[in-house]
Each structure stands twice: as C-alpha cells, then as structure tokens.
C-alpha positions in Angstrom: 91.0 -45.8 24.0 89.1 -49.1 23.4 86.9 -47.8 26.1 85.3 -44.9 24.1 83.5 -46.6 21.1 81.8 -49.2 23.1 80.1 -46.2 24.9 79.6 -44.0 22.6 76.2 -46.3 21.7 75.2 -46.3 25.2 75.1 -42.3 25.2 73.1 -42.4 21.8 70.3 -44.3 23.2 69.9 -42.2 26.8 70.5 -38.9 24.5 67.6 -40.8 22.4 65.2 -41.1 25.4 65.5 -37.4 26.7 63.0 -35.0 25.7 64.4 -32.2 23.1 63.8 -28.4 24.2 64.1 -25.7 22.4 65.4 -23.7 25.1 63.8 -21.1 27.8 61.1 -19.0 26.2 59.5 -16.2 28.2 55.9 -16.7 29.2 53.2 -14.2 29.0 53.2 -14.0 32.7 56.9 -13.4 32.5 58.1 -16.7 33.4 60.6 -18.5 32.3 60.0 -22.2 30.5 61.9 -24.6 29.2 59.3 -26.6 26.2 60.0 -29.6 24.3 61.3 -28.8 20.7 58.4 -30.6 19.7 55.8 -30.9 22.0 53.4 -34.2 21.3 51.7 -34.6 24.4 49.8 -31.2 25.3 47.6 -30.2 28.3 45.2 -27.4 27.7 43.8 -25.9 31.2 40.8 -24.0 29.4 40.0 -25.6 26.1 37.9 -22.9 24.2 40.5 -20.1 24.8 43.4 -22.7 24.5 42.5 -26.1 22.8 40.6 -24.8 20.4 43.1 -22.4 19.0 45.5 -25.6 18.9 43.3 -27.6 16.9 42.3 -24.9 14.4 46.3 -25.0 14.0 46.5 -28.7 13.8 47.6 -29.8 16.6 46.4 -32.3 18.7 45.6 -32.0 22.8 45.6 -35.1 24.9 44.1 -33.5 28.1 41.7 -30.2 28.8 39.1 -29.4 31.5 35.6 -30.2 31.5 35.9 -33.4 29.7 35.3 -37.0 31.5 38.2 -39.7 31.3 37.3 -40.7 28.3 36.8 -37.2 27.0 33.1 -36.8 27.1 31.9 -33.2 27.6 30.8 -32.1 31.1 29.2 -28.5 30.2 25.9 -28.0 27.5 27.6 -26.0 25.7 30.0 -27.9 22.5 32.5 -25.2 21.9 35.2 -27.4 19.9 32.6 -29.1 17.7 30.3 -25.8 17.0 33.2 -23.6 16.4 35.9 -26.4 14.7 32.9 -29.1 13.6 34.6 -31.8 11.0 38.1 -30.1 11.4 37.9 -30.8 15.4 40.0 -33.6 16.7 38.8 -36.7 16.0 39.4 -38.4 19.3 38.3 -36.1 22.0 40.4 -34.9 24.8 40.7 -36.4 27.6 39.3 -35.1 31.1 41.9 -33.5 34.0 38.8 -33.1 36.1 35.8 -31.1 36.6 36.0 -27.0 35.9 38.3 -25.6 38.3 39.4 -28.2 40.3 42.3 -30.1 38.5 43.0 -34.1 39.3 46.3 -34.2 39.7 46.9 -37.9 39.5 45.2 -38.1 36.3 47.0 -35.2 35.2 50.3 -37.4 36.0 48.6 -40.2 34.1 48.2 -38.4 30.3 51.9 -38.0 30.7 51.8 -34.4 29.3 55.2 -33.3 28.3 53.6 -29.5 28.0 50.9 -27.7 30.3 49.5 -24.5 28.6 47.1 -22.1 31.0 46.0 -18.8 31.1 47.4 -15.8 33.4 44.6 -17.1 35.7 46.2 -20.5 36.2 49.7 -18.4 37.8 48.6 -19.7 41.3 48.8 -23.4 40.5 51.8 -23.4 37.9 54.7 -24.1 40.3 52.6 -27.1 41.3 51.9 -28.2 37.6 55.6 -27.9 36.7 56.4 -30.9 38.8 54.4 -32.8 35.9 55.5 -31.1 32.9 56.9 -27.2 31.9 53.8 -25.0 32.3 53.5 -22.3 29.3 50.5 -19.4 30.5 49.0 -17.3 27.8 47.4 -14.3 28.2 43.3 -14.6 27.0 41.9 -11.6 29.1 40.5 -8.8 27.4 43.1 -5.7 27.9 46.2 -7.9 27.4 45.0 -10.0 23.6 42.3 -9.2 21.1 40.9 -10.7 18.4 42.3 -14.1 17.5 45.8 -13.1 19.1 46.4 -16.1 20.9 45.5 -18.3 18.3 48.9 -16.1 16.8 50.9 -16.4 19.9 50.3 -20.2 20.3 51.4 -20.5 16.3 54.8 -19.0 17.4 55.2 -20.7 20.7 54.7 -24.1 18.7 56.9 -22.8 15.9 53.4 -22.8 13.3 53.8 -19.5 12.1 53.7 -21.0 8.3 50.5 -23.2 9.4 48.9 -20.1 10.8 49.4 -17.9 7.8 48.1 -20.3 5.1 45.3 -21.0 7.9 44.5 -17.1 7.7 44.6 -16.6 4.0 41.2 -17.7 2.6 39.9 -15.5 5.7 42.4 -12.7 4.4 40.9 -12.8 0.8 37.1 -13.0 2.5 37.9 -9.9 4.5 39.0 -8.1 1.1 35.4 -8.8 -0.8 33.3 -8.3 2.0 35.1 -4.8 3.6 33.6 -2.4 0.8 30.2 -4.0 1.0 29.9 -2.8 4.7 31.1 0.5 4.6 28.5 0.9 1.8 25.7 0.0 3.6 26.2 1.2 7.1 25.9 4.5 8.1 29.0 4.7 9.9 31.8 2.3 11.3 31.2 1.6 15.0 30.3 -1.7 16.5 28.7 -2.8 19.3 29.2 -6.5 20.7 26.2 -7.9 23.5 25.4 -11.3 24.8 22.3 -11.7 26.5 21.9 -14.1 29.9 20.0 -12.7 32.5 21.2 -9.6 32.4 22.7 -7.7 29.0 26.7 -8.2 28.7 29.0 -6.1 26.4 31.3 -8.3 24.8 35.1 -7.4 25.3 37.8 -7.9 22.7 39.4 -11.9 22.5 37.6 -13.5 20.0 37.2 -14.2 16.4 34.3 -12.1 16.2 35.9 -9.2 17.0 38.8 -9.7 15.2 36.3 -10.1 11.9 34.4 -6.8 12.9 37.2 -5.0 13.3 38.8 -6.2 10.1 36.2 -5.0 7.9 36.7 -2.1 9.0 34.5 -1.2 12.1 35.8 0.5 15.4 33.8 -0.8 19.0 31.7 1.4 20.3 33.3 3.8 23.1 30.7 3.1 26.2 31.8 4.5 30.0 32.7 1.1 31.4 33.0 -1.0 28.6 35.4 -4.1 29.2 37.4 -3.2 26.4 39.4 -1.1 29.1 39.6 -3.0 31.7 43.3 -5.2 31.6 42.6 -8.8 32.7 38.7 -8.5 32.9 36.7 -11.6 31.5 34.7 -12.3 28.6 31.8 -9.8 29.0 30.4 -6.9 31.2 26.7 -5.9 32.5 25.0 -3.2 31.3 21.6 -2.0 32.3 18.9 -2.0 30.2 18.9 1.9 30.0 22.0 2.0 29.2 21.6 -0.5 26.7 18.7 1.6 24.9 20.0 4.4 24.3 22.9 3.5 22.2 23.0 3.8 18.0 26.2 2.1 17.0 26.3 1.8 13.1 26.0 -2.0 13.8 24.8 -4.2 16.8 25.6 -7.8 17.5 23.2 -9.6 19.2 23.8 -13.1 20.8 21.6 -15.1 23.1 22.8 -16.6 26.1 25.4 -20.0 25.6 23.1 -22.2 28.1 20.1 -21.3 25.7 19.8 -24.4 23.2 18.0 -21.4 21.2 20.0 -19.5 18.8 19.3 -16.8 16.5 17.0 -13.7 16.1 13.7 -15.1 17.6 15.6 -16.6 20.6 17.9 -13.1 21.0 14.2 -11.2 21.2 12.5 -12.7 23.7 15.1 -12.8 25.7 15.8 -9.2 25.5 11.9 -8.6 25.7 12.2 -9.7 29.2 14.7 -7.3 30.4 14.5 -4.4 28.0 10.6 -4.5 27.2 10.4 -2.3 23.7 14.3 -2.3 23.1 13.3 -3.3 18.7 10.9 -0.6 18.8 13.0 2.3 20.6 16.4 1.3 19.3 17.7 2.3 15.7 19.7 -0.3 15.0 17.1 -2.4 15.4 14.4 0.0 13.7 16.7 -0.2 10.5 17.9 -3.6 10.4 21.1 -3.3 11.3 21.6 -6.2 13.4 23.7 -9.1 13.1 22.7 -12.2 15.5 25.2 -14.7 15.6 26.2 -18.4 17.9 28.1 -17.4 21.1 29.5 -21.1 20.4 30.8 -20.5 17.4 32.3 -16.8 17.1 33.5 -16.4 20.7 36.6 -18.4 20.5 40.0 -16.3 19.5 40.4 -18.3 16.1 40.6 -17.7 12.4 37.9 -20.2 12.6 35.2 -17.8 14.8 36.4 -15.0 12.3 35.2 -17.0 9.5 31.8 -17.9 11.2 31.1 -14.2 11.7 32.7 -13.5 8.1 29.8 -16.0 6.7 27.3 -14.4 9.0 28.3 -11.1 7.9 27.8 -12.1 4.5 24.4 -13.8 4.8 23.5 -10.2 6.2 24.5 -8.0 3.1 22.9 -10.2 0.4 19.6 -10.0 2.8 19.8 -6.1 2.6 19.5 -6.3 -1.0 
C-alpha cells in the first residue's frame, strides 16, 4: 500500500508527456486516423488548398511544400500573402522540399505531430505515418466545392465556432450584394476561365465559386466541363471555338498565375493571341458583363477568396451604374 502514492506522481508526469488524441476519425479517403486532441505542430502537403484554409481559420502550420528551410517561397506565384495578406502567418512555413518530392529527414526534423494531404498524397501516407498520423482531405473538383474544405478542416480541428464568425461578415456581404446581380444580369449562369496558353474552364473548389454561386448564379452547363469530372484538377482546356460561342449571363476572366500582369488589359491580350476577335464576337464581352479577377487571390477554397471575389463583384455593380 505505501507502494502506490509514491507512483502515482511517476504516472502523472509520463501521462503528461504523451500526446492527447481525440480518438480515430475517418479520413476523406476512408482511412482511419488517430489526431492529437489538439494538434500544434501541423504539416500541410499542398499549402494553397490546405495551409491556407488553416490560416484563414487561425491556425498556424509549421511545414508545407514549396517553401525553402527557412520558409522562403520557391514558386512566382504568393498565394498565402495575396489571398490572406496581413492576416497570413507571420512567420512563414517552413520547407519539406521542393514540389512533389518530399525530404523526409526534414520532415522528421519539424517534428509534426499531424500531416494533412490531399486524396493525391494516398500513395505516400503509409510512409508519412511513421512520422506523424496523416489526415487526407479531399480538394478535387467532383468530391468539394466552393470553400468546402476550408469547412471540413474547421471540423476536423474542432473550429466550427471560428469558422462560423469567420463566415458571417461574408454571410451579411452576400445578402446586400445578391439582389444587385440578379437586377442587372440578364440571367443567372456563370462561366469561370483562366487563361495560360491555352483557355481553361475553371472547376468548382474555390472561393470564387463558392461567392458566384452564392449570389445566386448557377455554372454554365458546357459538354466536358470539369465540374463533372470526380477527382479532376483545377481547370480544363477548351478550344477557342468553343470558347466563342458561349453567352453565359456572366464571364470570369483571369489571366494566367505565372503572368505578373493581372487584370483586364493583361486578360485581353492574352486571349487576343489565341482567340483573335473573342471582345468583338462574344456578348458577354460586347455588353460588359465581365468580371476579371487575381487567380492568386480567389482560387483558394476560403471564406477569404469568397470575399476577394465579393469586393470584385461589388467594384463591378457600382461601375455599371
């Protein structure tokens, strides 16, 4: 009996030292993964569909791809910063090697004590979990839309609250601006494109869409649209004939990410180049219904690329007056 007290300290400070987990949660890939109760220490394995949803919520990432050690970006393109700007992390990720090829030792070093990944990362999980549990989250068009997996994240993490008092000025935006649109447009389809070297229909994760749809629009039906294809990636190819010949009620137009011009200018001569005549044949463009937006900005599933293309939106419907 004298035995017992004297270790019953001993078992308080190993209990102390052990991780809390909340217990097996299902991933969206249907596997099974036991998470910290409160994860502090968080891997991202594609930081604009994953990281930044995180941060809009909050919460802080220690690792991600395309970042050097000391979490300078690798890529042109500042998604976090553009999308997030003073509400992004204020110390910077730091790098678990260069797009798709993952440095495992340095991924040991960060000491994650949660890996989160897309369905696309299933091949390499079983390896990851040797590190830390490995939660993947489904980001392809066909399985999420809109800002979805900003929504799933909040309830894996246990931020539902945080999430819902992050969506409510957007919620009250949506309200104002809804009636305004459906005033002024002759009817409610939508049409997403990005323009690279070719013209790409946009499919359905991101803000943007989330905002469009919101307000009311419906995407355009086109034969071969990514918005039925389960899994596929961010965009699609059109041709340019295709391209010309459509009149949804609105048209989103955004230039290519590696272009460091944005806008309307940019968007047209680009388009010139493939589609020689598109502003003059095309309705949409014929009648100003056009809205060009940042790829960098809007393309992320957040409430925060909802509210760029919310303020965009906006900018447009006072112009048209």
């Amino acid at each position: 009996m004298m035995r017992f007290p004297r270790m019953l300290p001993l078992c308080l400070i190993l209990s102390a030292t052990l991780p809390a987990f909340a217990g097996p949660v299902t991933d969206d890939t249907g596997r099974s993964v036991d998470i910290p109760d409160e994860p502090e220490r968080i891997i991202v394995l594609h930081e604009p569909l994953l990281g930044i949803p995180l941060m809009d919520l909050g919460v802080e990432i220690i690792g991600a791809y395309g970042r050097g050690d000391a979490g300078e970006l690798q890529s042109a393109v500042d998604f976090t910063t553009a999308t997030l700007g003073d509400r992004a992390q204020t110390t910077p990720p730091h790098g678990i090697g260069p797009f798709g090829n993952i440095n495992i030792e340095r991924l040991r070093t960060l000491e994650p004590d949660l890996i989160i990944g897309t369905e696309y990362d299933a091949a390499q999980a079983d390896l990851l979990s040797a590190i830390a549990p490995v939660y993947l989250q489904n980001t392809g068009t066909g399985r999420v839309r809109g800002f979805e997996v900003e929504a799933d994240l909040a309830g894996l993490l246990r931020r539902e609250e945080v999430f819902e008092a992050r969506k409510a000025p957007y919620d009250t935006q949506i309200g104002k601006l809804r009636k305004g649109v459906a005033d002024i447009l002759p009817g409610d389809s939508f049409l997403a494109v990005i323009v690279h070297d070719q013209i790409n229909l946009v499919g359905n994760t991101s803000g943007m869409v989330q905002a469009l749809e919101d307000l009311g629009l419906v995407r355009e039906d086109i034969e071969g649209s990514v918005s039925n294809a389960p899994g596929s990636n961010f965009a699609a190819p059109i041709s340019a004939e295709t391209f010309m010949q459509l009149n949804p009620a609105l048209l989103v137009l955004m230039n290519s990410y590696m272009d460091p011009e944005q806008g309307e200018v940019a968007v047209h001569a680009r388009l010139d180049r493939i589609a020689p005549g598109w502003d003059r044949f095309m309705m949409p463009a014929r009648e100003g219904r056009i809205l060009y937006l940042d790829p960098a900005q809007v393309t992320s599933p957040t409430v925060a690329s909802a509210e760029h293309t919310l303020r965009a939106v906006e900018d447009w419907l006072i112009a048209q007056h």
